[in-house]
C-alpha positions in Angstrom: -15.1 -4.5 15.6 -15.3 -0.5 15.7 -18.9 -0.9 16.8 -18.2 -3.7 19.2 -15.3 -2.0 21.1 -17.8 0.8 21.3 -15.2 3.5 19.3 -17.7 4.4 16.8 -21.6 3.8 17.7 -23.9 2.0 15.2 -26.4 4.9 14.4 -23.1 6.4 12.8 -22.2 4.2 10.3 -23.5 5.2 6.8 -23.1 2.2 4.4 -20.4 -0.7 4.1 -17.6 -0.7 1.6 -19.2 -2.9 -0.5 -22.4 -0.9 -1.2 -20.2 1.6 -2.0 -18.1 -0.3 -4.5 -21.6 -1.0 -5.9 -22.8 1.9 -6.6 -25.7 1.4 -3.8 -24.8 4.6 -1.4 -22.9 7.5 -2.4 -19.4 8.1 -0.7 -18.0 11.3 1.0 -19.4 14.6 0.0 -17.0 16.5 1.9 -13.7 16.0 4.0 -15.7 17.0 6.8 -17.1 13.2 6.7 -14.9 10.7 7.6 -14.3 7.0 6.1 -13.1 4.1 8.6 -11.9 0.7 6.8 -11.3 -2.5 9.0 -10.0 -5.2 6.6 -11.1 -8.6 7.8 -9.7 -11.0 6.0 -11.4 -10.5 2.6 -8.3 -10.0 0.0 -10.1 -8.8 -2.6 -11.5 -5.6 -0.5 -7.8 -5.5 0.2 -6.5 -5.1 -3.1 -9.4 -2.6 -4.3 -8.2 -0.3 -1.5 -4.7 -0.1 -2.2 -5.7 0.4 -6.0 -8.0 3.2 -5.0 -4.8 5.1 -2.9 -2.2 4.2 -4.7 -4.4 5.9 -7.9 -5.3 9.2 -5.3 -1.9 9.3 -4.5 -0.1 9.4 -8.4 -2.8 11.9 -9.3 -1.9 14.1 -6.4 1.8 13.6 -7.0 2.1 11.8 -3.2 4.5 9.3 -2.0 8.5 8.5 -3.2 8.4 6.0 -6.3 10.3 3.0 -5.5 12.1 0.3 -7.7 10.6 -3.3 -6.8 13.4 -4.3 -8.3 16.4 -2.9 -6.7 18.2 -4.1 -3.9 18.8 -1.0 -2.2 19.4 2.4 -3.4 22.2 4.7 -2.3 21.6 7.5 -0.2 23.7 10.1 -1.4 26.8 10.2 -3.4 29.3 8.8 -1.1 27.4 5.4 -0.1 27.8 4.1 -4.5 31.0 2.4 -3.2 28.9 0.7 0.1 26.1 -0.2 -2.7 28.7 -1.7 -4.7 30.2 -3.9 -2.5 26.2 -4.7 -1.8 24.9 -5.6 -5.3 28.7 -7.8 -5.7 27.9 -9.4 -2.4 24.4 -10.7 -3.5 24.8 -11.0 -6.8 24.5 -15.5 -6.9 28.0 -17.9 -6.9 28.1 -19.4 -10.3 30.0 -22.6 -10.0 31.5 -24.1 -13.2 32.1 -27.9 -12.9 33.4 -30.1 -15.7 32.3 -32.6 -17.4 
C-alpha cells in the first residue's frame, strides 16, 4: 500500500518480512536504515512481530508491566478505598436457592 500511495517508491524497498524471517536477506545494519511493516491480514506475521518487540523491549527494560489479570490498579494510595468498592462491585452475585 506504501508503494501504491506513492509514500515510499519501489526501488527503495529491500526485501519483505518474510525473507527476512527466513533467513534469505539480512535485516538492518544500522539505525540509520529504517524498517516499515504494514500488517495485511496475515495473523501469523502479526504475532511474530509483537513477539520480536515485546522480546526487544524486556531486554532493554522498556514499557510498564501490566497484570492481565487485574481489574484495575490503584493509582496512588488514596484511590485503595475507590478500588475496593471496584473489585466488591464486580466481583459475580452468588445466589443460593434451595432444594
Amino acid at each position: 500500500e506504501a508503494i501504491e500511495g506513492g509514500t515510499v517508491k519501489a526501488d527503495v524497498v529491500y526485501a519483505e518480512l518474510g525473507e527476512l524471517a527466513a533467513g534469505l536477506k539480512e535485516g538492518r545494519a544500522s539505525a540509520e536504515e529504517i524498517t516499515i511493516f504494514k500488517s495485511v491480514g496475515v495473523g501469523l506475521q502479526d504475532i511474530a512481530v509483537a513477539a520480536a518487540l515485546f522480546g526487544t523491549a524486556k531486554r532493554h527494560r522498556l514499557g510498564t508491566p501490566l497484570d492481565p489479570f487485574a481489574l484495575s490498579v490503584p493509582l496512588a494510595e488514596t484511590d485503595i478505598d475507590a478500588q475496593n468498592s471496584l473489585n466488591t462491585a464486580a466481583a459475580p452475585a452468588v445466589q443460593h436457592a434451595k432444594a
